[in-house]
Backbone as a ProteinNet text record, in pm:
[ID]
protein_1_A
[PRIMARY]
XXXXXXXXXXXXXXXXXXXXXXXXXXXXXXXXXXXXXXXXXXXXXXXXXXXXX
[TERTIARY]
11672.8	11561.3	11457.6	11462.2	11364.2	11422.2	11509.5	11583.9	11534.9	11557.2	11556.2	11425.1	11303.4	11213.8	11123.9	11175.7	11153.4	11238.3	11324.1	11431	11328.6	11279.8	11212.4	11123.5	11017.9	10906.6	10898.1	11070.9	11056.5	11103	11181.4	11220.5	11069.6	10996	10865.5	10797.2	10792.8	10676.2	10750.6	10859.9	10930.4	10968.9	10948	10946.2	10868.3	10751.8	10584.5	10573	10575.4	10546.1	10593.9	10727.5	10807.7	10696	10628.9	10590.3	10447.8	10389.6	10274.1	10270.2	10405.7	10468.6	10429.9	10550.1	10550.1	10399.2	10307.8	10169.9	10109	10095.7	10031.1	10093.2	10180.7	10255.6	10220.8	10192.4	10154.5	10006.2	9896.7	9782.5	9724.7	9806.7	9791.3	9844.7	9960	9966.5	9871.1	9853.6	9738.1	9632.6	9563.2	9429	9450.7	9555.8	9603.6	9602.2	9647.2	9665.9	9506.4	9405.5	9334.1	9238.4	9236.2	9174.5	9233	9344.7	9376.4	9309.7	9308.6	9253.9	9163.4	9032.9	8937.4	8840.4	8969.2	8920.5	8953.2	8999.3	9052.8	8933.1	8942.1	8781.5	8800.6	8702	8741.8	8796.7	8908.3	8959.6	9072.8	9101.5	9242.5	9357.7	9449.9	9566.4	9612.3	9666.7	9753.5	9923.7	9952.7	10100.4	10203.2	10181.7	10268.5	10263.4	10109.5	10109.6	10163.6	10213	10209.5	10340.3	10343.2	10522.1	10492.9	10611.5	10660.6	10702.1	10674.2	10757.2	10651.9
9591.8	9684.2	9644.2	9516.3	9482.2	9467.8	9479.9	9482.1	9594	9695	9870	9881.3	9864.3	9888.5	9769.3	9623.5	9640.6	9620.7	9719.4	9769.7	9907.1	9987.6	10070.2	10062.1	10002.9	9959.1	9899.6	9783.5	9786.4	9889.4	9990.3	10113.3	10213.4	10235.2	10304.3	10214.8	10093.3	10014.9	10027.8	10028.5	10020.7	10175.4	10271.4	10422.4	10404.4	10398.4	10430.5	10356.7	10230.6	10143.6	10219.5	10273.9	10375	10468.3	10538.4	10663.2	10655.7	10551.3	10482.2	10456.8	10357	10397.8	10456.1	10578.7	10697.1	10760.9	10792.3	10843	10742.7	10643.4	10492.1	10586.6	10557.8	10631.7	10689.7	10833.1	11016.9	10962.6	10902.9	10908.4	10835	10719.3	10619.2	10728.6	10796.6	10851.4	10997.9	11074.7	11175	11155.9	11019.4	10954.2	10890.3	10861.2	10814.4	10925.2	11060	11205.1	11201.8	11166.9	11237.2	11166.3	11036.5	10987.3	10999	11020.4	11023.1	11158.3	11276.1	11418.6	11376.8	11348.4	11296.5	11230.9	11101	11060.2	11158.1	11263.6	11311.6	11445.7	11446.6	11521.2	11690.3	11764.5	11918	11974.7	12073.8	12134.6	12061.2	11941.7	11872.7	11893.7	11914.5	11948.1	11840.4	11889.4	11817.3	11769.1	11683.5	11638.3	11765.2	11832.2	11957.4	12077.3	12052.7	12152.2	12173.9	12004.3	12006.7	12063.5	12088.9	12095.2	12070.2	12007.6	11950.3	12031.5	12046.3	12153.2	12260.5
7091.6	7092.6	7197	7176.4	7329.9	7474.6	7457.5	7589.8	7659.1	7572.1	7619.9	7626.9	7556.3	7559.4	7755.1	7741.4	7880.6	7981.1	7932.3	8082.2	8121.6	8022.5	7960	8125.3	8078.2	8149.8	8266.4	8305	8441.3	8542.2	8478.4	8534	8580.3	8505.7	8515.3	8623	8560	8691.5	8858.3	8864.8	9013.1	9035.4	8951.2	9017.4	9054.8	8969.8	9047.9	9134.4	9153.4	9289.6	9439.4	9382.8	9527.8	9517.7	9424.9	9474.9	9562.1	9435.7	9546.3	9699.5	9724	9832.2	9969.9	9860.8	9921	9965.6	9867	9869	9962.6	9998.8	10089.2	10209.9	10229.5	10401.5	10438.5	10353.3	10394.8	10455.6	10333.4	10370.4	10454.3	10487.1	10648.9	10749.9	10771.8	10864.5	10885.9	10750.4	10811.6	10870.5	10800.8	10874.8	10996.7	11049.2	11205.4	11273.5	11235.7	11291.5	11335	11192.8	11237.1	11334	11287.8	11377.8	11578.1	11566.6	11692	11795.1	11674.7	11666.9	11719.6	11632.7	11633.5	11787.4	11807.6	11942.3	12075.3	12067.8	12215.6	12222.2	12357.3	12396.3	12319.2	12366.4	12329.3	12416.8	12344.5	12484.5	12511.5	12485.3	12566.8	12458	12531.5	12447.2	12350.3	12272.2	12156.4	12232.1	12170	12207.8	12191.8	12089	12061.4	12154.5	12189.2	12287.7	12413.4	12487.5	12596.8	12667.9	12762.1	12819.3	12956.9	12978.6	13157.9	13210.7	13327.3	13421	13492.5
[MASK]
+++++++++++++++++++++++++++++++++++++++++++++++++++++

């Protein structure tokens, strides 16, 4: 009975740690977006915008 109960609990603690994770990643990289946004003048293009040729 205690086995299951903390197999139980280390299953829950190491999902959430991934999702945390997961959520840590998104919100370091949006705030890198934005800060990068952020630093470039008005008017100058975005990386997406640009094309060669």
């Amino acid at each position: 009975m205690t086995a299951i109960l903390f197999g139980g609990l280390a299953l829950t603690v190491t999902l959430a740690a991934v999702g945390l994770y997961a959520v840590y990643w998104t919100v370091r990289r949006a705030v890198a977006d934005g800060i990068r946004d952020a630093s470039r003048p008005p008017g100058a293009p975005n990386g997406e915008d640009r094309r060669e040729g």
